[in-house]
C-alpha positions as CSV (number, residue, x, y, z in Angstrom):
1,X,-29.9,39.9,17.2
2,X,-30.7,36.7,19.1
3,X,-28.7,33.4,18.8
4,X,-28.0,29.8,20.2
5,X,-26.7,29.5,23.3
6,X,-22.9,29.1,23.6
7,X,-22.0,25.6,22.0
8,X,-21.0,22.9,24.8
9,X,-18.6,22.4,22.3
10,X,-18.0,25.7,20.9
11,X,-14.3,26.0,21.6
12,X,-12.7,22.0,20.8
13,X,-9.8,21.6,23.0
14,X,-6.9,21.0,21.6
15,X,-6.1,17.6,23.8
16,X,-8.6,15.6,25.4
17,X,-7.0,14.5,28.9
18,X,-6.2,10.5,28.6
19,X,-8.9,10.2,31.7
20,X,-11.5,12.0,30.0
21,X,-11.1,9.7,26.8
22,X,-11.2,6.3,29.2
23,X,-14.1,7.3,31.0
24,X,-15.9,8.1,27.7
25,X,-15.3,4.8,26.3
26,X,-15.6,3.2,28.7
27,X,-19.4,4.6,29.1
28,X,-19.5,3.4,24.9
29,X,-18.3,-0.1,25.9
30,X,-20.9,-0.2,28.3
31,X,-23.8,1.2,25.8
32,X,-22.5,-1.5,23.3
33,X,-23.4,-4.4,25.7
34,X,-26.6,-2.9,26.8
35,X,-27.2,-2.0,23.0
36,X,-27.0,-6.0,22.7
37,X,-29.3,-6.9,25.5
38,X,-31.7,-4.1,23.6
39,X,-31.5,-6.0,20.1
40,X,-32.6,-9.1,21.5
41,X,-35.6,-7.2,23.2
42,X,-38.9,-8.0,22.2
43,X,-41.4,-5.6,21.7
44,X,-43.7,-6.0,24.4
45,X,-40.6,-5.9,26.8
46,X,-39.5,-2.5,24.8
47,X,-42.9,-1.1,24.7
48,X,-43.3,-2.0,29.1
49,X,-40.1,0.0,29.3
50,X,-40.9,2.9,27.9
51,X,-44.2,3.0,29.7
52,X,-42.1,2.4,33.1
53,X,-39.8,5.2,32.2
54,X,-43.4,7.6,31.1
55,X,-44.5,6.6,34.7
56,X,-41.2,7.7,36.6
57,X,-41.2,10.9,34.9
58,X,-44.2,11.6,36.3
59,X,-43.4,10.5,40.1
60,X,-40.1,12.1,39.5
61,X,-42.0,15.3,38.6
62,X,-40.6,17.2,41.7
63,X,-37.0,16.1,41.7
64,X,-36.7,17.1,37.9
65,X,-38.1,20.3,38.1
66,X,-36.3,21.3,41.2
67,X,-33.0,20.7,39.1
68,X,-34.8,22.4,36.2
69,X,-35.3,25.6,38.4
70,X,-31.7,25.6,39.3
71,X,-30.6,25.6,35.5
72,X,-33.1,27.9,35.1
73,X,-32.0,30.4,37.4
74,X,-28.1,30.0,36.1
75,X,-29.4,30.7,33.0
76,X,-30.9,34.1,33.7
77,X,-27.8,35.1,35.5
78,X,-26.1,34.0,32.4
79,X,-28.6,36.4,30.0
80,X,-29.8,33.4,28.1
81,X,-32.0,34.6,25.5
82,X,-35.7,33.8,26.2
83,X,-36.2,31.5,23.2
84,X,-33.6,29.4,24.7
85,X,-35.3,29.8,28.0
86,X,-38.1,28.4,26.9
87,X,-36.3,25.6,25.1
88,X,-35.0,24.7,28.9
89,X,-38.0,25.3,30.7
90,X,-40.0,22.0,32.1
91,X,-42.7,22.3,34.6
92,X,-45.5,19.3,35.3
93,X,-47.3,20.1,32.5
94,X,-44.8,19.7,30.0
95,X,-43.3,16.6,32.0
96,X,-47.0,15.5,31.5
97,X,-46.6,15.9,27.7
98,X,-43.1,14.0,27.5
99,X,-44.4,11.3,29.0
100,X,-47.2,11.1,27.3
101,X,-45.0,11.3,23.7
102,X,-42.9,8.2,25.1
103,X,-46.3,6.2,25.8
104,X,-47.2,7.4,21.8
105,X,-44.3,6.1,20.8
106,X,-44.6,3.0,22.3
107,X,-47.8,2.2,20.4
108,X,-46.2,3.0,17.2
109,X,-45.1,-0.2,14.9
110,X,-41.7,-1.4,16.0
111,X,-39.5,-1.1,12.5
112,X,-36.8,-3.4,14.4
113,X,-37.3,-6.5,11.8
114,X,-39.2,-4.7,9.5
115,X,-39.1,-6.7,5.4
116,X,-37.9,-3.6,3.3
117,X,-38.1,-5.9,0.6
118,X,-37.5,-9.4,-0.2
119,X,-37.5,-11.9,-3.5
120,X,-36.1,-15.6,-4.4
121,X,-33.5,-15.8,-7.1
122,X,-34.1,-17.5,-10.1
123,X,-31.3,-20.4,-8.5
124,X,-33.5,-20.4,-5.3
125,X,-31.6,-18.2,-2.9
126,X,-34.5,-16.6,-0.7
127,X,-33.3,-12.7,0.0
128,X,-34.7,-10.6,2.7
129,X,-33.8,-7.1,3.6
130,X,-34.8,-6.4,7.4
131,X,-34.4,-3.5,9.9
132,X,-32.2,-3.8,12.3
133,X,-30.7,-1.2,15.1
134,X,-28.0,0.7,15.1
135,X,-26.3,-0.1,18.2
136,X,-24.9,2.8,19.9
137,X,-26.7,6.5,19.3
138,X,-24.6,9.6,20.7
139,X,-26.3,13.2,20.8
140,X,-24.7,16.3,22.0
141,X,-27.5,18.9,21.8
142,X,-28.1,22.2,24.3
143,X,-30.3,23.4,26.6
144,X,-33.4,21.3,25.5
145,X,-34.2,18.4,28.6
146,X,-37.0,17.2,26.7
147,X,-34.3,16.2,23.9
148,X,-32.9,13.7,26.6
149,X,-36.7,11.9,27.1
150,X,-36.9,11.9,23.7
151,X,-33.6,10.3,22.5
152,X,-34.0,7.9,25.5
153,X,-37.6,6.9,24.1
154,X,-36.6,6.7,20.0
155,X,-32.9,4.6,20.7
156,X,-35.5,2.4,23.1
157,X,-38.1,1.5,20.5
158,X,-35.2,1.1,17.6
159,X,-33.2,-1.3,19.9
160,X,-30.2,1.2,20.1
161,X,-28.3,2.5,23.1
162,X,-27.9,6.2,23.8
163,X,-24.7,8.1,25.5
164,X,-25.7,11.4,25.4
165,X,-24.1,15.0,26.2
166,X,-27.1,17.8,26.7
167,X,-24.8,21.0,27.7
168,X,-24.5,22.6,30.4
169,X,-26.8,24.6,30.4
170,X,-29.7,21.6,31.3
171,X,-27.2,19.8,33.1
172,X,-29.2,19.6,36.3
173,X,-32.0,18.5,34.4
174,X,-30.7,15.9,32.3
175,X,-29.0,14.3,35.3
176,X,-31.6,14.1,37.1
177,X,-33.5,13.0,33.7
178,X,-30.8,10.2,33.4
179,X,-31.3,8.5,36.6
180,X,-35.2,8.8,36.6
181,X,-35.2,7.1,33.5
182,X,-32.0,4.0,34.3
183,X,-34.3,3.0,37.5
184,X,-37.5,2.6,35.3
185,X,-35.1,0.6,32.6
186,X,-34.2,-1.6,35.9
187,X,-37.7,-1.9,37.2
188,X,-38.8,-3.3,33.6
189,X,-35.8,-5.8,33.3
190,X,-33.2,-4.0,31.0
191,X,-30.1,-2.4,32.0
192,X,-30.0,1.4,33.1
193,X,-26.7,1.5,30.9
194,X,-29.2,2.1,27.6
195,X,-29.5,5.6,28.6
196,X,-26.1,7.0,29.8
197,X,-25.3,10.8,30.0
198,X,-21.3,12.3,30.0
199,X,-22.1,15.5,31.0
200,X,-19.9,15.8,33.7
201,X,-17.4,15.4,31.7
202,X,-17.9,18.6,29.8
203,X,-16.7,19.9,26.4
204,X,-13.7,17.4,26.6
205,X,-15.9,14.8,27.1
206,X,-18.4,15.9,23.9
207,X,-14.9,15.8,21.9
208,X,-14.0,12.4,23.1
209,X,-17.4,11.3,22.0
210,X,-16.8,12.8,18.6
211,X,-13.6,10.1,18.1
212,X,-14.7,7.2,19.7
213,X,-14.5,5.1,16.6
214,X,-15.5,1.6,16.8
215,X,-18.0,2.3,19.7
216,X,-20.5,4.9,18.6
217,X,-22.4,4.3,15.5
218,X,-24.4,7.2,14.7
219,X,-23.6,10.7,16.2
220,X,-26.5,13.4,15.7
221,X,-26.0,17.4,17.1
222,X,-28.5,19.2,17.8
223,X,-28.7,22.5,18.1
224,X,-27.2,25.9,16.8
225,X,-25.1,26.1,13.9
226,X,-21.8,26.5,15.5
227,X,-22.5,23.3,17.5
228,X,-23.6,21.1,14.2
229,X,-20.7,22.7,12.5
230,X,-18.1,21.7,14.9
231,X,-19.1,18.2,15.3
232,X,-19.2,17.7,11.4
233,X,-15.7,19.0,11.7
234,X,-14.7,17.6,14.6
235,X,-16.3,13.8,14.2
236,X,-14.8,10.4,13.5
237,X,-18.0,8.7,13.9
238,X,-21.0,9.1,11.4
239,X,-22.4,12.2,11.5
240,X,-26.2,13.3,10.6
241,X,-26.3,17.2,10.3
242,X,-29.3,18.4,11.8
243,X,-31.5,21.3,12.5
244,X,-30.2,24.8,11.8
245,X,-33.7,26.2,10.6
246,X,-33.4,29.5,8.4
247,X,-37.1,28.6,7.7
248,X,-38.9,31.0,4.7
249,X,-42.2,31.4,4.6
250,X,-43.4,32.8,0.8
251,X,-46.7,34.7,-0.4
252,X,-47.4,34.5,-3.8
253,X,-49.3,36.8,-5.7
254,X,-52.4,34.6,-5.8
255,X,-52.7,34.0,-2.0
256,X,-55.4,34.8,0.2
257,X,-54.6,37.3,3.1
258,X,-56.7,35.9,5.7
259,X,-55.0,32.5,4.9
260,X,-52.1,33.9,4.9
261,X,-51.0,36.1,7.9
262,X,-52.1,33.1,10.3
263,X,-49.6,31.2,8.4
264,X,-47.2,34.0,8.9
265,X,-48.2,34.1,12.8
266,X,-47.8,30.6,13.6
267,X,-44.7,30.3,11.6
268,X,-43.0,32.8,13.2
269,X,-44.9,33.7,16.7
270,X,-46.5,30.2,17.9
271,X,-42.5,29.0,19.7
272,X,-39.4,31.4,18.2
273,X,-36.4,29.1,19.6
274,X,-37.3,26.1,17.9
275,X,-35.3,25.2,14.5
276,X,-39.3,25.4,12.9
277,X,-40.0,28.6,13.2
278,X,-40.1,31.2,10.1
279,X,-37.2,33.7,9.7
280,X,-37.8,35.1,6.8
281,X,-40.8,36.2,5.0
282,X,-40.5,36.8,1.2
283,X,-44.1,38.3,-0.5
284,X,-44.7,38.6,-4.5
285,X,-45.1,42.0,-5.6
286,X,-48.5,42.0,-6.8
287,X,-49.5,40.7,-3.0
288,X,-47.6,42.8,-1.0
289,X,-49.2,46.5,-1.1
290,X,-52.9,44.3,-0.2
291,X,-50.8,42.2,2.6
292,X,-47.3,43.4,4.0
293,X,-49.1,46.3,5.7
294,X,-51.3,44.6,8.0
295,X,-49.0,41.8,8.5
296,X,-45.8,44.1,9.6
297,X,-48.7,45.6,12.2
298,X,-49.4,42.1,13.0
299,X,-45.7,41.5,13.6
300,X,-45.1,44.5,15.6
301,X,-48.0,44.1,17.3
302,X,-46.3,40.8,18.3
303,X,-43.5,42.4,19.6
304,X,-41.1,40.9,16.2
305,X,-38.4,42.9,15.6
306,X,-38.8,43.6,11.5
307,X,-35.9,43.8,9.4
308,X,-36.6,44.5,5.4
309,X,-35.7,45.6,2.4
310,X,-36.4,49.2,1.0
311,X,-39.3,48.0,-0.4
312,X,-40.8,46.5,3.0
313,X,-39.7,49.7,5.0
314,X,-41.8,51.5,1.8
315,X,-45.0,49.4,2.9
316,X,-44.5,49.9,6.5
317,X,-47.6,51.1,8.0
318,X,-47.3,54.6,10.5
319,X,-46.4,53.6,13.4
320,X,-43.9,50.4,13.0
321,X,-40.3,50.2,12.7
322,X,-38.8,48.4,10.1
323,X,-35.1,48.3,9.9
324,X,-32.7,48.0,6.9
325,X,-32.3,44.2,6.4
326,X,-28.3,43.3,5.0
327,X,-26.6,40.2,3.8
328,X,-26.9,38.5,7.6
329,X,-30.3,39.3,8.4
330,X,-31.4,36.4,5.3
331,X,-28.6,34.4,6.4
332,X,-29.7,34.3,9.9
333,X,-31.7,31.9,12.2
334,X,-32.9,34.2,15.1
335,X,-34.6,31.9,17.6
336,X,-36.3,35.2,18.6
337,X,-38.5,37.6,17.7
338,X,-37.3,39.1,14.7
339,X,-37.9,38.3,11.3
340,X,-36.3,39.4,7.9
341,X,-38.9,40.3,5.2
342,X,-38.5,41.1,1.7
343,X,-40.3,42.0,-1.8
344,X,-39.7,39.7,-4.7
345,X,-40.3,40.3,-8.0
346,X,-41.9,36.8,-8.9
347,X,-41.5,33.1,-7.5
348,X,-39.0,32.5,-9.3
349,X,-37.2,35.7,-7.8
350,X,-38.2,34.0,-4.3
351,X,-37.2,30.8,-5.5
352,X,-33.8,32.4,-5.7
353,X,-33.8,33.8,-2.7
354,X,-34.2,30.5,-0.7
355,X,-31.6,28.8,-2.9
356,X,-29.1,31.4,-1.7
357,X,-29.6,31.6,1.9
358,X,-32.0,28.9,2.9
359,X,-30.6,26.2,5.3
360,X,-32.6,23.5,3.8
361,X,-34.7,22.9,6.7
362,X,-38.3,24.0,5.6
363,X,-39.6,26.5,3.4
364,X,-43.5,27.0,2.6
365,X,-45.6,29.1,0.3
366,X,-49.0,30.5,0.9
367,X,-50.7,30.4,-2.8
368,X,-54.3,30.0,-4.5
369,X,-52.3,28.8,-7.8
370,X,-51.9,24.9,-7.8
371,X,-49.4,25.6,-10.6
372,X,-47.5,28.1,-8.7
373,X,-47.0,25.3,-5.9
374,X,-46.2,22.7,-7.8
375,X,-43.1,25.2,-9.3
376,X,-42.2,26.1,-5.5
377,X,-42.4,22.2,-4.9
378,X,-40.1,21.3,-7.4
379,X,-37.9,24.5,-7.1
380,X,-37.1,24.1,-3.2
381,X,-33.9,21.7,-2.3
382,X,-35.2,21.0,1.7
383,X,-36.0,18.9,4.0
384,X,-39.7,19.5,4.0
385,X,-42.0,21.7,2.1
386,X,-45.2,23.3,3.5
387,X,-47.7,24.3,0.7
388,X,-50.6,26.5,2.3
389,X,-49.2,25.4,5.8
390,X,-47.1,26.7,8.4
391,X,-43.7,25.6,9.0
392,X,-44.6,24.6,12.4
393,X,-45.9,21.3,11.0
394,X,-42.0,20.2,10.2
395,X,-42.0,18.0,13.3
396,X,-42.0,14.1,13.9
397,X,-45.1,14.6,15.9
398,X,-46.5,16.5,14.2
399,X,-46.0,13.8,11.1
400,X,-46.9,11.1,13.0
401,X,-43.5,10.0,13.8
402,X,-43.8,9.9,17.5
403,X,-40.9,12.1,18.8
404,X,-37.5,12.8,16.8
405,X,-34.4,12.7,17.8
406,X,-33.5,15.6,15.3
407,X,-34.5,16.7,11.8
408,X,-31.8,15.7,9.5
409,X,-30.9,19.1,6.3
410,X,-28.2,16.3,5.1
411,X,-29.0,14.0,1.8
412,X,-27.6,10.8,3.1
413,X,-29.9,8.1,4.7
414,X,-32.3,10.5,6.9
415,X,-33.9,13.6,5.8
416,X,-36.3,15.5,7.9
417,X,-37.6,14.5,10.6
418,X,-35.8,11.4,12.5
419,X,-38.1,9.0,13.6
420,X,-37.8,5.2,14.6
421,X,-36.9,4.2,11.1
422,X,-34.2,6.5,10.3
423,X,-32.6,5.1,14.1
424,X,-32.3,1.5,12.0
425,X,-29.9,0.2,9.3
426,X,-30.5,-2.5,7.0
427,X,-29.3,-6.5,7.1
428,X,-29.6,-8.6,4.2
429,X,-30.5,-12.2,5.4
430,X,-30.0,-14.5,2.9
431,X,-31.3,-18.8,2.8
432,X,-30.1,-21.0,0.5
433,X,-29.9,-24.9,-0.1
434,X,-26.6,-25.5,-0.1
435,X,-25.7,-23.0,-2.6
436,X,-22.3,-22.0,-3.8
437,X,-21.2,-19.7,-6.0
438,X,-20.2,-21.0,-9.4
């Protein structure tokens, strides 16, 4: 069984050295002041930055990827698993892609002074309820450089500062990530301190981030679930939980095979270490003697590792391995090639199912029955529901977002996919004529 890559701050220590904490802060402070030059920012001036920093990834091509290949290489010595590999991986045709997401999201609407709503009051007081940023945006995330373009490029648009810890296990990358993207923010006339990294000062660092109070507004982890898990335990800063994806993907009985098992493919096969992918496939009853045998070939065929229930292992065609699913295999988020697969009785069985061990990333279901979706619909608790649709799709790109800085399973301001919006809070501006209260 495959899983995340140790936590960067997997084991909290139990003091944070008073040097550690002062050099944190102080990197805060100086995110706080950049985060006011930032508010004041026009668009035009945001938008030329982000289109400097697109351009210097590009001529910083070779630098990056020569401190990519040494993180690389630790990482094999390490036995990284090769989801996770992938996840760290960055060559010029992926650099290409990056930058081309931060020019995207450049030409996307600015929400910074967005009217959520506004009215006058029957005495004349003129209301107005506008975006506005932030201020200071920390991430601590693993083993995903790409993460660090992207957070850079969201807390930009959104007029917020970023500090951010990437592990590790990218730390090559992201440092030479960081200082690729300060001297663009220079070039184009705002400070380098809008992107900061504390990566050097490892998992005592991440902590210090975690409790600077009063300097970081938002904190979002990314990455597995004992990394989220500590920081919600460990934070005294606002936290959004993000990203640990125990994604099901459901058959109903009504569903068309050949619709179905690319659904099934993509889901699971298209990119395994990414929170999006499938882990668990659940198939009606009535569809599964017609379907799980030539999708468990497909599977196999795929090189997934099939764990199932008695049922599934019944179905399995000659020739592939099924082996007997328990309790963790639903509970688990593989970022590998494996996949847990199981026979339900009826949606509402599957229904069950995902309300048990889901992690209320993304679930979808793969049915000809409008009714039977519109019961899966409003019978799922995620983030995002897929109907006839792989759970690939779960993805501020993908949605038209531009990038993300994290797709939020929590209930509180942000679910989903975090785009520039969910990077803003709310101020309520408010004109009067000399009004007082009576």
């Amino acid at each position: 069984m495959s899983t995340a890559a140790a936590a960067p701050v997997d084991e909290v220590p139990v003091e944070v050295p008073a040097e550690v904490t002062q050099a944190v802060r102080q990197v805060a402070e100086r995110a706080r002041v950049a985060a006011r030059s930032l508010a004041r920012a026009s668009r035009a001036h945001k938008d030329a930055a982000l289109h400097a920093m697109a351009d210097a990834l590009v001529a910083g091509t070779q630098e990056i990827v020569a401190a990519n290949a040494v993180d690389l290489e630790r990482g094999h010595a390490r036995g990284v698993s090769p989801g996770l590999l992938d996840r760290l991986t960055l060559d010029p045709a992926r650099l290409r892609d990056i930058a081309e997401a931060l020019r995207e999201l450049a030409a996307l609407p600015d929400p910074v002074g967005e009217v959520v709503r506004g009215s006058t009051l029957p005495n004349g007081l003129r209301l107005r309820q506008v975006r506005v940023p932030l201020g200071v945006v920390g991430m601590i995330y693993e083993a995903r450089p790409n993460v660090t373009v992207d957070a850079a490029g969201l807390a930009l648009k959104s007029g917020n500062a970023a500090v951010l810890r990437g592990g590790s296990a990218a730390s090559g990358s992201n440092a030479a990530i960081v200082r690729v993207l300060g001297e663009a923010l220079e070039t184009a006339g705002l400070p380098a301190d809008c992107v900061q990294s504390i990566d050097e000062h490892g998992r005592a660092g991440a902590v210090a981030l975690m409790h600077a109070r009063g300097l970081v507004d938002l904190l979002v982890p990314r990455g597995g679930a004992q990394l989220i898990q500590t920081v919600v335990r460990e934070a005294r800063v606002p936290v959004v939980e993000t990203g640990v994806g125990n994604c099901h993907v459901y058959v109903d009985a009504s569903a068309d095979p050949a619709v179905a098992l690319p659904i099934l493919m993509n889901s699971k096969t298209q990119r395994v270490g990414v929170c999006n992918a499938a882990e668990t496939l659940l198939v009606h009853a009535d569809a599964a003697p017609g379907f799980l045998p030539s999708a468990l070939a497909a599977l196999a065929g795929a090189g997934v590792v099939l764990h199932g229930d008695q049922r599934t292992v019944d179905l399995a065609p000659a020739g592939v391995e099924v082996l007997a699913a328990q309790d963790e295999d639903w509970a688990t988020e593989y970022l590998a090639l494996e996949i847990a697969v199981r026979v339900v009785d009826d949606l509402d069985a599957a229904l069950e199912h995902i309300r048990t061990w889901s992690s209320g990333h993304t679930e979808a279901i793969v049915t000809g029955d409008l009714g039977a979706s519109e019961r899966f619909v409003a019978g799922v608790d995620s983030a995002a529901v897929m109907v006839n649709a792989s759970t690939r799709f779960t993805d501020g790109g993908q949605l038209g977002l531009g990038a993300e800085i994290g797709i939020s399973t929590q209930k509180m301001h942000a679910r989903g996919p975090m785009g520039l919006a969910e990077l803003t809070t709310t101020q309520w501006v408010v004109h009067g004529d000399g009004h007082i209260r009576p």
